[in-house]
C-alpha positions in Angstrom: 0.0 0.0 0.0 3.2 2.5 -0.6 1.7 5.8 -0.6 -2.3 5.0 0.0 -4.8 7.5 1.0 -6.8 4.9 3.6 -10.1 5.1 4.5 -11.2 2.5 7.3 -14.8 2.4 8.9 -15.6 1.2 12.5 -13.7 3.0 14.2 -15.9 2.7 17.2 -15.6 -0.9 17.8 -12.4 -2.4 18.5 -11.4 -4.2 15.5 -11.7 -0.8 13.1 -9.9 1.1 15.7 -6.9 -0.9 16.5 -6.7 -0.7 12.5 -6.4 2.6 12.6 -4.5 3.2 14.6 -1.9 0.8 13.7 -2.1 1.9 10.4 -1.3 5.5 10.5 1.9 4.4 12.0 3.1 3.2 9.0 5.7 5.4 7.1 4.1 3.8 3.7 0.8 5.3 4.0 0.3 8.5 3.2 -3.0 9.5 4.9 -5.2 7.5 7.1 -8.9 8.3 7.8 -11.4 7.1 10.0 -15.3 7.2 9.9 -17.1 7.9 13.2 -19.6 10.2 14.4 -19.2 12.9 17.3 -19.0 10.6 19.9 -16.5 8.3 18.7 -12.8 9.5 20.4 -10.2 10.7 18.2 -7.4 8.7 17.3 -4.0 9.6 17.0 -2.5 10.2 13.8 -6.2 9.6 12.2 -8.3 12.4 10.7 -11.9 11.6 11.5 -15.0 12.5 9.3 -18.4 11.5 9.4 -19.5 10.2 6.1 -22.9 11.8 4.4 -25.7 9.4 4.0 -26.5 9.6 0.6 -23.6 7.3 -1.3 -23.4 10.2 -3.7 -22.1 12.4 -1.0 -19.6 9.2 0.0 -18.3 9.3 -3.3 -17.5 13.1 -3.1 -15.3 12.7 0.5 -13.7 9.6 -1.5 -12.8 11.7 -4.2 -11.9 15.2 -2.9 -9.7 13.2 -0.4 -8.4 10.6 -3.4 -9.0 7.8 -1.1 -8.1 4.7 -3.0 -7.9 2.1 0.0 -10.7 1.0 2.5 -11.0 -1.6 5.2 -14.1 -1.9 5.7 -14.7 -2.4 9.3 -18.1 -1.7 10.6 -19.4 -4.7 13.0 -22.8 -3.2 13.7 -24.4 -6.7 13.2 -22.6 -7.8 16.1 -24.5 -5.5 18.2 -28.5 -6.7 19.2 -30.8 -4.9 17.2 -33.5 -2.5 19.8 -35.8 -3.7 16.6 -35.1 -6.9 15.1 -37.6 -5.9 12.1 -35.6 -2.6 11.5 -33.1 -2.0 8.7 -29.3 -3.3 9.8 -27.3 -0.3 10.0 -24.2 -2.9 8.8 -26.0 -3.6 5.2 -27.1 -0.3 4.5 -23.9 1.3 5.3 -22.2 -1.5 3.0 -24.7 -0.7 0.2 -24.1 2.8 0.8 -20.1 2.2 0.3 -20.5 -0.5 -2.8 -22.6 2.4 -4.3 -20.1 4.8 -3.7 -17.2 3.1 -5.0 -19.0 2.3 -8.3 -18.8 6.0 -9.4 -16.2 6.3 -11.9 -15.3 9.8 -10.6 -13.7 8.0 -7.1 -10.2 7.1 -6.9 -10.8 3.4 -4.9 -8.8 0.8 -6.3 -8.9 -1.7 -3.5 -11.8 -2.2 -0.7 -11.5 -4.9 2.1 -14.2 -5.9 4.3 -14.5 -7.5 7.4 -17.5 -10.3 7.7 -17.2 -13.2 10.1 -17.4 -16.8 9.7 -21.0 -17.1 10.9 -22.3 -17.3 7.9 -22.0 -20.8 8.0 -24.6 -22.8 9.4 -24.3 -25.1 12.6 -25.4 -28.5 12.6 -24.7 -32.0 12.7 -25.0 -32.4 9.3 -22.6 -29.2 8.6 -18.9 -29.7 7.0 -16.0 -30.0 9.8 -14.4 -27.4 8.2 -16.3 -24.8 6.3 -14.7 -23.9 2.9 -15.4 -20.3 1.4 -17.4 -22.3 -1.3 -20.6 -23.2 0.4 -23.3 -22.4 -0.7 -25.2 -20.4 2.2 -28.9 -20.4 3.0 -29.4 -18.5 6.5 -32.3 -18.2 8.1 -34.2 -15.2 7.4 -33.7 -12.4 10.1 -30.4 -14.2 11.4 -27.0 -12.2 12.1 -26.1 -15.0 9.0 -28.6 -13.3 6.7 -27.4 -9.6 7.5 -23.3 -10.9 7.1 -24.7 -12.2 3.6 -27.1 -9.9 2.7 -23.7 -6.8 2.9 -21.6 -9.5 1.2 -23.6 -9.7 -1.8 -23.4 -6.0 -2.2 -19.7 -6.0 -1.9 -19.3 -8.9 -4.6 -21.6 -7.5 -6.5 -19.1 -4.3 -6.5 -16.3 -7.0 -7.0 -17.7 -8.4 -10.7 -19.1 -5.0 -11.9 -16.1 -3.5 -11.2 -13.2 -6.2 -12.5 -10.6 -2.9 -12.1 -10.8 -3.0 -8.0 -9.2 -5.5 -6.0 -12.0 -6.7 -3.8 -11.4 -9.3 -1.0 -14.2 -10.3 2.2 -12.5 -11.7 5.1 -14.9 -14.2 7.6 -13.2 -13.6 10.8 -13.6 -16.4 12.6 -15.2 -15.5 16.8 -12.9 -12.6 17.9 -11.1 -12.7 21.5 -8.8 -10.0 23.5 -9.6 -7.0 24.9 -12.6 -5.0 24.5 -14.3 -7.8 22.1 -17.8 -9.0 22.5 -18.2 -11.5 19.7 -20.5 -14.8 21.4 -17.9 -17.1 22.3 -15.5 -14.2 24.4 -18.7 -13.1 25.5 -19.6 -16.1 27.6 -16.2 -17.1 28.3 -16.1 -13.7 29.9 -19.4 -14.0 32.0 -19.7 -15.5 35.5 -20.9 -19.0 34.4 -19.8 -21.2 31.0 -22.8 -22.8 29.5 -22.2 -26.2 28.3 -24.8 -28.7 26.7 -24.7 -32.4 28.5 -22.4 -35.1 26.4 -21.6 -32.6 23.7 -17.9 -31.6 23.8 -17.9 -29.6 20.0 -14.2 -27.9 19.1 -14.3 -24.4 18.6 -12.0 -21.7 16.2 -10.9 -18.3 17.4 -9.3 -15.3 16.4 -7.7 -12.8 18.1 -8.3 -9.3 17.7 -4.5 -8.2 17.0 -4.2 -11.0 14.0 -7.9 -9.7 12.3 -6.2 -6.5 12.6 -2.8 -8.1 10.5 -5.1 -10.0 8.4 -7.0 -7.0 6.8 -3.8 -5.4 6.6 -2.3 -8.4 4.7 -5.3 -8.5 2.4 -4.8 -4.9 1.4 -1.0 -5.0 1.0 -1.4 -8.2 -1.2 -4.3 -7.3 -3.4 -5.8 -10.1 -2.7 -9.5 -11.2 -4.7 -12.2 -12.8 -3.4 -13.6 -14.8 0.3 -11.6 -15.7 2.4 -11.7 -17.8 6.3 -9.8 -16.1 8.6 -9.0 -18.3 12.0 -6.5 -19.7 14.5 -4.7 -22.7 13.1 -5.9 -25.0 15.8 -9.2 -26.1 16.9 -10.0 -26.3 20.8 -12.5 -28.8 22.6 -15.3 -26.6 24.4 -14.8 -28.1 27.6 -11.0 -27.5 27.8 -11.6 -24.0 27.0 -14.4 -23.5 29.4 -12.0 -25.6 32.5 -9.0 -22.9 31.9 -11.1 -19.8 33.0 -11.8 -21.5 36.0 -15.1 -20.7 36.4 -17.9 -22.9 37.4 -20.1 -25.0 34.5 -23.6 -24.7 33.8 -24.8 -27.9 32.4 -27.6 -27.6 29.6 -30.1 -30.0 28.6 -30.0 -31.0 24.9 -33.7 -30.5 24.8 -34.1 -27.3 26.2 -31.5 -25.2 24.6 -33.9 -23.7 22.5 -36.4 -22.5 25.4 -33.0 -21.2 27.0 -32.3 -19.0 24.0 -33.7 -15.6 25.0 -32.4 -15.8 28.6 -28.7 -16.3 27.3 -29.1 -13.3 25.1 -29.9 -11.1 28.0 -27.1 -12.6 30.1 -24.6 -12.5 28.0 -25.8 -9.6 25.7 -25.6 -11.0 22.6 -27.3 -11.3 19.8 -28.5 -14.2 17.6 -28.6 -16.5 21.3 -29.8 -20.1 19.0 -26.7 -19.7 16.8 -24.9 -19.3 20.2 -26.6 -22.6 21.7 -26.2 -24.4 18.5 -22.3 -23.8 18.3 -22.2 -25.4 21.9 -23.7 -28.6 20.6 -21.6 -29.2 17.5 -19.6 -26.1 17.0 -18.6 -23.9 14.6 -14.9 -24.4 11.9 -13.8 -22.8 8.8 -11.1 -24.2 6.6 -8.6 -21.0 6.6 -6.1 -22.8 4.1 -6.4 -20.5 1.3 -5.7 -17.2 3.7 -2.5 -19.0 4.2 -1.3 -20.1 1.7 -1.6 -16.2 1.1 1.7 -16.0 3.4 -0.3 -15.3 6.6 0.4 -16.9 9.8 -1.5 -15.9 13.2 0.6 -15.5 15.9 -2.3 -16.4 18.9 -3.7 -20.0 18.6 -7.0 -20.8 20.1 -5.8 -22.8 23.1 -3.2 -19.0 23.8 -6.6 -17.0 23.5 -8.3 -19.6 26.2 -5.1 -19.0 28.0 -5.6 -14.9 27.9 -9.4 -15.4 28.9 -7.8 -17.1 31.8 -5.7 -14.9 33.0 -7.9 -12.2 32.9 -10.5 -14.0 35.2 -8.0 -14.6 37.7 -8.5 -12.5 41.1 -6.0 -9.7 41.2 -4.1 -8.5 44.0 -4.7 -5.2 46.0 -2.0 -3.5 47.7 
């Protein structure tokens, strides 16, 4: 990326800001910008703006500040919708952007986005490890749907536009500091839910190699979907044991009556997909993304190990 003008979005969630940030320390890029509105703090080295609803407006900040890289960040269908039957902020702000891009008066030449491997469905009659090819049928009002729904806009930007470089990274669940993705979420919370005799293994990713992975993406000019994950697979149950926090054995045949009261515990959103995952879990083949040349430096079982540190008591002196 010698010399890009970067736009990145999501700069209030963790994931978009740590690329920021990171980002604008580099001597190679010439200009990093962030979208956020008022209340999102400043980051250093980052010039924030607060991109214009209409995608006609988008493609005037694009061009007047001859952006020609973004990382697209936003997570917003991460967050639990006040109104499940309102618009997703996520898709229309990716429609908005895919619009924008497609004027031939913008500079863009590469866009990355950040979607997330829960896409795939979870079942006992899903793949062991999910390639990029499946073909996806979520179920209609699902956190799967919305994470489709924007992807189709951004390969639809992708094969109209056969002059950008276009690549959609599914993060696998992301762990470390100030993440909130379902797994870390109840890892985190004062109780881990397990369902009785099912022990499924489980793929994480931790926030500082999503960060390097978009980064990788954008350097290489890299085409197309691709499953981003740790290299190792963890059992449930050894993950839940490291935090050291007491179990909370499930019923098969109630996890679905369950559902809503997990979403309030834990505050997350899409609680079956959650529940489902615990029975038979959830892994995407990330072989492609490395034969890219990218290697994450946190496995799984060293993200189990961080959650478990940071449950331990500490001392006050």
């Amino acid at each position: 990326m010698s010399g890009a003008r970067l736009l990145v979005t999501g700069v209030d969630s963790r994931l978009g800001r740590s690329i920021a940030e990171r980002i604008a320390t580099r001597a190679d890029v010439e200009v990093t910008i962030g979208v956020g509105g008022a209340n999102v703090p400043t980051v250093p080295g980052v010039q924030m703006v607060d991109l214009p609803p209409e995608y006609d407006g988008i493609a005037d900040v694009l061009r007047e500040r001859s952006i020609d890289t973004i990382i697209h960040a936003d997570r917003r269908w991460a967050r639990p919708r006040v109104d499940p039957d309102a618009a997703a902020p996520h898709v229309i702000a990716t429609m908005r952007l895919a619009a924008a891009v497609t004027r031939r008066t913008t500079t863009v030449r590469r866009l990355v986005m950040a979607s997330s491997t829960r896409v795939y469905p979870v079942s006992s009659r899903a793949p062991r490890l999910h390639p990029e090819s499946e073909r996806l049928q979520p179920r209609r009002g699902s956190v799967a749907s919305l994470l489709v729904e924007a992807e189709e806009y951004v390969r639809t930007l992708a094969t109209a536009n056969p002059n950008l470089s276009v690549s959609i990274l599914r993060l696998a669940d992301l762990a470390g500091p100030g993440t909130h993705d379902p797994l870390a979420a109840v890892l985190t919370g004062p109780v881990i839910p397990t369902v009785w005799r099912f022990d499924p293994r489980v793929q994480l990713l931790h926030v500082d190699d999503a960060v390097t992975a978009l980064g990788h993406a954008a350097d290489l000019d890299l085409a197309g979907i691709y499953n981003v994950g740790a290299d190792d697979l963890v059992r449930w149950r050894r993950a839940a044991r490291l935090t050291s926090k007491p179990l909370l054995e499930l019923p098969p045949a109630f996890t679905g009556r369950l559902a809503p009261l997990f979403g309030w515990l834990y505050r997350i959103d899409d609680p079956d997909d959650l529940l489902s995952v615990l029975r038979f879990g959830r892994m995407a083949s990330t072989d492609a993304f490395t034969r890219s040349g990218f290697r994450p430096t946190h496995t799984t079982a060293k993200c189990m190990q961080e959650f478990h540190r940071s449950s331990r008591p500490r001392n006050v002196s």
